[in-house]
N, CA, C and O atoms as a Tinker XYZ file with bonds, in Angstrom:
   336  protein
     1  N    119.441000   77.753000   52.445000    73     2
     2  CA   118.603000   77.864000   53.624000    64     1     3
     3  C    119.194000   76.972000   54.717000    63     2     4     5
     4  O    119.527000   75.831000   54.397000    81     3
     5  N    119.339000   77.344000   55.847000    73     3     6
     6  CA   120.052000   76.908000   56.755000    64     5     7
     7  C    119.258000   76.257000   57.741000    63     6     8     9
     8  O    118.251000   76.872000   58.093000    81     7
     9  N    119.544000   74.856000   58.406000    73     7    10
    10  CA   118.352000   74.222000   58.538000    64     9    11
    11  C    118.548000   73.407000   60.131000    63    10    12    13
    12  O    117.711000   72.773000   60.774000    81    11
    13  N    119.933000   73.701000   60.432000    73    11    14
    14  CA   120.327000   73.377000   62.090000    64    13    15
    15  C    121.278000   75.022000   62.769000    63    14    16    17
    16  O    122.137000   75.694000   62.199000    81    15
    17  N    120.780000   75.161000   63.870000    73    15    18
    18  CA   121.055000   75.879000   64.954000    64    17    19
    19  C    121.686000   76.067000   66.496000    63    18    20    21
    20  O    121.204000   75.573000   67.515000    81    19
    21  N    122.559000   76.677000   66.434000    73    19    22
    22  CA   122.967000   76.466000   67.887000    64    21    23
    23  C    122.510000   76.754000   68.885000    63    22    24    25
    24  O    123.036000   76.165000   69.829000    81    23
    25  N    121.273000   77.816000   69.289000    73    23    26
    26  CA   120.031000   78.332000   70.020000    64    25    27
    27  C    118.915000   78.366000   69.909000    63    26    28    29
    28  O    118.488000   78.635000   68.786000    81    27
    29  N    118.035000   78.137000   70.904000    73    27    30
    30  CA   116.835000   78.843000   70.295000    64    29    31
    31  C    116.210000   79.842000   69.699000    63    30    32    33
    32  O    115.291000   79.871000   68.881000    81    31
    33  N    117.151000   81.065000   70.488000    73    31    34
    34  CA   117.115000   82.426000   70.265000    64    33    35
    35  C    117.305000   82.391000   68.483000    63    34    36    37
    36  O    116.404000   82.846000   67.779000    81    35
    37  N    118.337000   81.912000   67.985000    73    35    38
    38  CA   118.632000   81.694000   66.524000    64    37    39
    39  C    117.325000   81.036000   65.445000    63    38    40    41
    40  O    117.094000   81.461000   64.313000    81    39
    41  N    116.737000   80.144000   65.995000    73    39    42
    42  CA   115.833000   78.964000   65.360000    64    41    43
    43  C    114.699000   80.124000   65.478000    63    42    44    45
    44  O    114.318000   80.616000   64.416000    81    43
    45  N    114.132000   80.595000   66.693000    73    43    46
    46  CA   113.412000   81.692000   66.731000    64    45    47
    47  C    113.228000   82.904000   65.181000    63    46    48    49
    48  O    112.363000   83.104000   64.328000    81    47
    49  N    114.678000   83.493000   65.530000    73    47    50
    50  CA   114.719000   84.345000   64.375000    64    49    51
    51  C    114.662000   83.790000   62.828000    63    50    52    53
    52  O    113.923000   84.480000   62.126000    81    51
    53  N    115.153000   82.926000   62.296000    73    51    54
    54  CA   115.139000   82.162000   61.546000    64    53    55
    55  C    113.660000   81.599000   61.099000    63    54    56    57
    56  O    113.420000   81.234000   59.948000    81    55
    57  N    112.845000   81.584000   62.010000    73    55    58
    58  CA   111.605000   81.330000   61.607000    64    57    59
    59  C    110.751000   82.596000   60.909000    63    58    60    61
    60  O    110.140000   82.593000   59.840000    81    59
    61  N    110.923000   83.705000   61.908000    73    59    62
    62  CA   110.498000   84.694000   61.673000    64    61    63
    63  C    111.152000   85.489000   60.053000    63    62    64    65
    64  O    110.464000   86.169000   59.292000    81    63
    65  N    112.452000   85.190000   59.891000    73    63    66
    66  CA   113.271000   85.683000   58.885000    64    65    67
    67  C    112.480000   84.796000   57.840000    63    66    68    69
    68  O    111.938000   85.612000   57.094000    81    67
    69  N    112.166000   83.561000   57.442000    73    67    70
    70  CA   111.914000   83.149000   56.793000    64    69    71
    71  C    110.162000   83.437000   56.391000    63    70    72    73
    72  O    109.802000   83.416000   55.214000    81    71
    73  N    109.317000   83.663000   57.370000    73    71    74
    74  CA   108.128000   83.993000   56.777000    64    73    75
    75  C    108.020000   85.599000   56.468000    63    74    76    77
    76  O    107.157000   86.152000   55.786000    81    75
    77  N    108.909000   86.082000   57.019000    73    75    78
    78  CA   109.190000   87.805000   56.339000    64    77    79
    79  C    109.884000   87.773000   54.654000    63    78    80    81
    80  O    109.449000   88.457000   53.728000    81    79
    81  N    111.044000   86.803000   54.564000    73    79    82
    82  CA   111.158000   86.347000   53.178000    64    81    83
    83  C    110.024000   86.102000   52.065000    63    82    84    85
    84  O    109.929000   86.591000   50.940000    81    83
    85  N    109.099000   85.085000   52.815000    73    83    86
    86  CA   108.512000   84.452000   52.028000    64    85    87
    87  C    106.820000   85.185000   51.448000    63    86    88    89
    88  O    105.883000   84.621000   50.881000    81    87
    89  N    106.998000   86.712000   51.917000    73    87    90
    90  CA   105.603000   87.940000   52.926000    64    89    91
    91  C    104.508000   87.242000   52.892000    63    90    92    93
    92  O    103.492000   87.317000   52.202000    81    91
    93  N    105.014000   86.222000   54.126000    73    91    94
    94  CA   103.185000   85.587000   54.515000    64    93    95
    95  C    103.437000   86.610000   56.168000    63    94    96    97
    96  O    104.289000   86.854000   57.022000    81    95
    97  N    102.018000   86.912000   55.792000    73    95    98
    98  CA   101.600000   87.721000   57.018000    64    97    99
    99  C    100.650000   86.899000   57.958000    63    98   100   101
   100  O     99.447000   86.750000   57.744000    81    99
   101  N    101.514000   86.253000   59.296000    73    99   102
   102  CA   100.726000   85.958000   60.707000    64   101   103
   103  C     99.869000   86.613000   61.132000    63   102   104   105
   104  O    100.125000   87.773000   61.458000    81   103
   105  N     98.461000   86.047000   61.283000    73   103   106
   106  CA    97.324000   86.389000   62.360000    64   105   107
   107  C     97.928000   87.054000   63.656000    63   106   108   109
   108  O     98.023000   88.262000   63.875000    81   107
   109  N     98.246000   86.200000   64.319000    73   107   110
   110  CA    98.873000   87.046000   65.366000    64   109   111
   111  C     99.815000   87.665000   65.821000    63   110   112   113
   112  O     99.849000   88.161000   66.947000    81   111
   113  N    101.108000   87.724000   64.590000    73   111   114
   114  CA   102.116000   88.426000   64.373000    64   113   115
   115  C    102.930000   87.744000   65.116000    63   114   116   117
   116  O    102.468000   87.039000   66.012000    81   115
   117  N    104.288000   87.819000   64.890000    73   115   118
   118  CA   105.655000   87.598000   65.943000    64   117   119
   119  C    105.631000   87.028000   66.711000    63   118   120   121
   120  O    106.212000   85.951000   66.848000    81   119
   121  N    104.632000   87.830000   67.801000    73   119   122
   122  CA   104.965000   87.319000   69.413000    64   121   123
   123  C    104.171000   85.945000   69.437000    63   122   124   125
   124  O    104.457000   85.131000   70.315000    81   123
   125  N    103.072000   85.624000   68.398000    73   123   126
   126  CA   102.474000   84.092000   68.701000    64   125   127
   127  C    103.643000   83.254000   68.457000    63   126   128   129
   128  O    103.705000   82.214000   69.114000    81   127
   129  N    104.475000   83.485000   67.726000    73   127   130
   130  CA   106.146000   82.603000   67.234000    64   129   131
   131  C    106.581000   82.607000   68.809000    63   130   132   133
   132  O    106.221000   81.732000   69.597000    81   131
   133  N    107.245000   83.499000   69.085000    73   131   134
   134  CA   107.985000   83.566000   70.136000    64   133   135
   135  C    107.396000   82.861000   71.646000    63   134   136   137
   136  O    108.235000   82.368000   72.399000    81   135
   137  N    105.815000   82.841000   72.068000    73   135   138
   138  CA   105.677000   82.367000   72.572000    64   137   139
   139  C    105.381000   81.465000   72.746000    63   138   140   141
   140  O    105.301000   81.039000   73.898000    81   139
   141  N    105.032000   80.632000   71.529000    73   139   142
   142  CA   104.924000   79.391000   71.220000    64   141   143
   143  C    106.225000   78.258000   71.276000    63   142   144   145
   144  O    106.085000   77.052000   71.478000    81   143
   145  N    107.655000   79.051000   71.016000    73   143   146
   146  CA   108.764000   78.625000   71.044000    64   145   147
   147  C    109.642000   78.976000   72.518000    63   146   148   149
   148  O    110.822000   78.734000   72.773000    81   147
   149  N    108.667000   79.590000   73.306000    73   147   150
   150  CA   110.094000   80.240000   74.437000    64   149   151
   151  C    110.075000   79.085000   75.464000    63   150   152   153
   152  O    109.174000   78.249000   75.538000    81   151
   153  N    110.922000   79.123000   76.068000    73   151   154
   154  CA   110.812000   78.323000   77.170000    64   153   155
   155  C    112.322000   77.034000   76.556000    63   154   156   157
   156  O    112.967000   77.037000   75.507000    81   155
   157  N    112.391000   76.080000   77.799000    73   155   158
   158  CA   113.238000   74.993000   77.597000    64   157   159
   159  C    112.308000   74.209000   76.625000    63   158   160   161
   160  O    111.086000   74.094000   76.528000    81   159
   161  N    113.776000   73.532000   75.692000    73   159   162
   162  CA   113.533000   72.189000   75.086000    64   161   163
   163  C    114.629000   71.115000   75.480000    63   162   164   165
   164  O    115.859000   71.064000   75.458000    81   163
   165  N    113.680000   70.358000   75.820000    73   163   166
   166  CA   115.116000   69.323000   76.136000    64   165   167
   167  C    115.162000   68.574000   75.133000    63   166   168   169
   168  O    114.474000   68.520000   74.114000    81   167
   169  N    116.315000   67.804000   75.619000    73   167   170
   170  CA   116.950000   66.700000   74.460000    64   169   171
   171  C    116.285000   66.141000   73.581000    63   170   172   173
   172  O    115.208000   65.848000   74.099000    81   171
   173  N    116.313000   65.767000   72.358000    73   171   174
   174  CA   115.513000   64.733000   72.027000    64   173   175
   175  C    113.810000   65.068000   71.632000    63   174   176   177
   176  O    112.987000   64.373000   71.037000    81   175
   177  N    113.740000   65.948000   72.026000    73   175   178
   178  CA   112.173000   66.935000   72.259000    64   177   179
   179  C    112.094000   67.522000   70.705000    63   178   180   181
   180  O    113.030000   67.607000   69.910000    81   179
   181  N    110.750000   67.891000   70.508000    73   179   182
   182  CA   110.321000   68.224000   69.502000    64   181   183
   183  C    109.087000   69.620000   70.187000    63   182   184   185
   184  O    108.600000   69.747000   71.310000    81   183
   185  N    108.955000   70.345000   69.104000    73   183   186
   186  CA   108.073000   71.718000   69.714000    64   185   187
   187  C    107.448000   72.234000   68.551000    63   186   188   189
   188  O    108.235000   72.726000   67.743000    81   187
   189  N    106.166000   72.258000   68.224000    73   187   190
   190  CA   105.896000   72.707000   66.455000    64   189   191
   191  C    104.604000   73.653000   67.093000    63   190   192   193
   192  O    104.208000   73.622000   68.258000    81   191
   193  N    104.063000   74.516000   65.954000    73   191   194
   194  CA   103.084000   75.409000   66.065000    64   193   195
   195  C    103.084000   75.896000   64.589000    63   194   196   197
   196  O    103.885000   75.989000   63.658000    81   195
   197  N    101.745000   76.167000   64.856000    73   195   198
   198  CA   100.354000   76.056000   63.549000    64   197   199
   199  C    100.278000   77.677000   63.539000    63   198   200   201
   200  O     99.708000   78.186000   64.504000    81   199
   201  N    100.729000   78.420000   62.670000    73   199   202
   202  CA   100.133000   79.802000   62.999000    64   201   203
   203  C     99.294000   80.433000   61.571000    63   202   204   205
   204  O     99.828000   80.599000   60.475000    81   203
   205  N     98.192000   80.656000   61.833000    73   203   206
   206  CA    97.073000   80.996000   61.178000    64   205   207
   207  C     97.626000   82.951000   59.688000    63   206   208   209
   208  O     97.902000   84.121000   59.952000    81   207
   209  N     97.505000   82.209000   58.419000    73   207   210
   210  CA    98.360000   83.148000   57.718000    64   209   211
   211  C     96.935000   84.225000   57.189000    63   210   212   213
   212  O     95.881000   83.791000   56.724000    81   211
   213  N     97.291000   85.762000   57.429000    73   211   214
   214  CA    96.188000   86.457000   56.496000    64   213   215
   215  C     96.252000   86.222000   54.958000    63   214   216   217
   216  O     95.469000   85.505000   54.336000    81   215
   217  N     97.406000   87.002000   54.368000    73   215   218
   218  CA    97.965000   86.850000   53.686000    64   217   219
   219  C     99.196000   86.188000   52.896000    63   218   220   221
   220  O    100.273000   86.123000   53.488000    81   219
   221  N     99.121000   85.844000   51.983000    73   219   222
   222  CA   100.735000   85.509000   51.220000    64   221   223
   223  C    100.887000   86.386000   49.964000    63   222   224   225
   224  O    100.009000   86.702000   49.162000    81   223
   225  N    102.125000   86.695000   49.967000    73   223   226
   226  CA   102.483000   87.677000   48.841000    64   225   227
   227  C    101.065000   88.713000   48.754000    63   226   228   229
   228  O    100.371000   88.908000   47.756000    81   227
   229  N    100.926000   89.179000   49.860000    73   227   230
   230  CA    99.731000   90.613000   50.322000    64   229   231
   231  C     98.147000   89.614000   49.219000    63   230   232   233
   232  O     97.374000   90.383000   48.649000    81   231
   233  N     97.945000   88.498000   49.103000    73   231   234
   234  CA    96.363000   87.875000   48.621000    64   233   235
   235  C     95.984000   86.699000   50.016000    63   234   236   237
   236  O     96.498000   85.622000   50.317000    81   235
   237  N     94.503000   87.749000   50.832000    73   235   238
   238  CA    94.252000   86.650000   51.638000    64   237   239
   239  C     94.070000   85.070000   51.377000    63   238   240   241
   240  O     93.859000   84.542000   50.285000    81   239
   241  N     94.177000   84.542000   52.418000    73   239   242
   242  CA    94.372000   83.100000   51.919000    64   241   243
   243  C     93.898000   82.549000   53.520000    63   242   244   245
   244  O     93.760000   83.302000   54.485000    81   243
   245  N     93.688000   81.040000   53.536000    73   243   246
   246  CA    92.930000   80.184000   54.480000    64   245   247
   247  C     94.217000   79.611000   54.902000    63   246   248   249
   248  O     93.807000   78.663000   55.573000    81   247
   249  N     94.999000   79.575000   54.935000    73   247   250
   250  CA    96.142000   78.182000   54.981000    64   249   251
   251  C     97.320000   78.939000   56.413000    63   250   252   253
   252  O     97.526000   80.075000   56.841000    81   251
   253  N     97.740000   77.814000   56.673000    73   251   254
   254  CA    98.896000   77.932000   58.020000    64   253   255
   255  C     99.970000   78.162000   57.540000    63   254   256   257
   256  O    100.013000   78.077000   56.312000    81   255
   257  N    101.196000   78.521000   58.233000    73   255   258
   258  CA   102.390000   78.044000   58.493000    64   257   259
   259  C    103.205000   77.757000   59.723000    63   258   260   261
   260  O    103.581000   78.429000   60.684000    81   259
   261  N    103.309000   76.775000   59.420000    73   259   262
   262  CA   103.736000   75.140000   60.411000    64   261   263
   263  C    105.740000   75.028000   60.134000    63   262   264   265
   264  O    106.528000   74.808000   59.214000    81   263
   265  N    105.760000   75.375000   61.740000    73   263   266
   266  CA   106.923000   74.997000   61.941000    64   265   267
   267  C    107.703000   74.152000   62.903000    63   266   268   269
   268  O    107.209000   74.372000   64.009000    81   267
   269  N    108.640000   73.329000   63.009000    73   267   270
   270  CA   108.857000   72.641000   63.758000    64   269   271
   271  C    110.117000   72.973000   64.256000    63   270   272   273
   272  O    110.767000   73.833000   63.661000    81   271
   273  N    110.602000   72.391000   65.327000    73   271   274
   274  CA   112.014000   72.408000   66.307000    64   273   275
   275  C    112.252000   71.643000   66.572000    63   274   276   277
   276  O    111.480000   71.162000   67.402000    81   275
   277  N    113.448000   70.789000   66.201000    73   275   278
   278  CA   113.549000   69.383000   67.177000    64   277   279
   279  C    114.980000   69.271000   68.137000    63   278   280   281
   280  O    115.858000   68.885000   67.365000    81   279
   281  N    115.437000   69.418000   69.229000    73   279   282
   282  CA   116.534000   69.644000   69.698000    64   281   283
   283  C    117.413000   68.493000   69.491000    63   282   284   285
   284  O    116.891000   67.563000   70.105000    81   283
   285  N    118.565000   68.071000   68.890000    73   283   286
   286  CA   118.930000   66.926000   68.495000    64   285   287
   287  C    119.673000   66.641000   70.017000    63   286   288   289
   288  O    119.721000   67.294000   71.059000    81   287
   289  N    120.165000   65.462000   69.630000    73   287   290
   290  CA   121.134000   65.064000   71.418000    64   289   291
   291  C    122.349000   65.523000   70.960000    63   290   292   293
   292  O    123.179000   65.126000   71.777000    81   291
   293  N    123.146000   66.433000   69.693000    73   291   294
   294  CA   124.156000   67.333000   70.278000    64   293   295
   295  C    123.633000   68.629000   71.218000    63   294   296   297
   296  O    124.401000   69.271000   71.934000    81   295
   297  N    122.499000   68.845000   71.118000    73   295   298
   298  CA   122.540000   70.049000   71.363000    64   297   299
   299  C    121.848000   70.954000   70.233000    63   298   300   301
   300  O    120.902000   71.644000   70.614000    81   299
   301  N    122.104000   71.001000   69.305000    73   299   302
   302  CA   121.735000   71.730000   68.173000    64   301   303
   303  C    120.201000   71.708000   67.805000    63   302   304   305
   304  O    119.566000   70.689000   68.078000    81   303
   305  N    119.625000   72.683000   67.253000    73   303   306
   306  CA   118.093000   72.909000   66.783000    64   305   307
   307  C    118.322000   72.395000   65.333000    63   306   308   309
   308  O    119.189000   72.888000   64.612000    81   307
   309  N    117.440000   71.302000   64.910000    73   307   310
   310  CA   116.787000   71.554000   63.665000    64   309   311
   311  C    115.375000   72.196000   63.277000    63   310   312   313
   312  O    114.353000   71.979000   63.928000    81   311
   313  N    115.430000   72.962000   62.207000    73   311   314
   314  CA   114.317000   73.593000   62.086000    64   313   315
   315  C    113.635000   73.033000   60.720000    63   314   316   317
   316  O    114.412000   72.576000   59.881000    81   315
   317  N    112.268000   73.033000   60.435000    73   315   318
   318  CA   111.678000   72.705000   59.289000    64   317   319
   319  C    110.400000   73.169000   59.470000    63   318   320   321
   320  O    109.598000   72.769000   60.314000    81   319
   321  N    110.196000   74.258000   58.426000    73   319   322
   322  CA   108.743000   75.213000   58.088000    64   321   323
   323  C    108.045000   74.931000   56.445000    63   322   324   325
   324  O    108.670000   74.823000   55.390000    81   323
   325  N    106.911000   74.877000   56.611000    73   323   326
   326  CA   106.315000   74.684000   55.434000    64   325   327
   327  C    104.908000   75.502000   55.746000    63   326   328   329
   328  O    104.462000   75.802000   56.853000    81   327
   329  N    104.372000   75.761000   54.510000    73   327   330
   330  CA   103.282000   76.144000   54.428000    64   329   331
   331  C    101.516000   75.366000   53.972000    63   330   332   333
   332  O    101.480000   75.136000   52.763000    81   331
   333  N    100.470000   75.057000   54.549000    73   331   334
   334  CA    99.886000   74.341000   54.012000    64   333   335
   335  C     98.376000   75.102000   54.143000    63   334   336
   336  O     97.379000   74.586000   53.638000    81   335
């Protein structure tokens, strides 16, 4: 699992790739990812969002998945998602 990025555009997909891996199904699908993540991050910055899960492995469930972005000072995205 690959865990630094050279874009956002990348860290983006990567998020999404990973909760399609994992079939937890988002409340508000995709675009709450994307717009939660679009825009500038600057240096040093951090950017996380809480997105509300129906399902995991197709059995409703109460719980999030929480992901974070942190833009390091090369430049590069780290990413780190968990489920809680």
């Amino acid at each position: 699992m690959q865990i630094y990025f050279e874009t956002l555009a990348e860290t983006v997909n990567e998020i999404l790739a990973r909760a399609e891996a994992d079939r937890l199904e988002l409340a508000d699908g995709p675009d709450e990812v994307c717009r939660v993540f679009s825009g500038h991050l600057a240096y040093g910055n951090d950017r996380s969002g809480n997105f509300y899960l129906r399902t995991i492995k197709g059995k409703p469930t109460r719980k999030y998945f929480h992901a974070q972005v942190h833009r390091m000072d090369s430049g590069r995205y780290e990413l780190t998602t968990y489920v809680l």
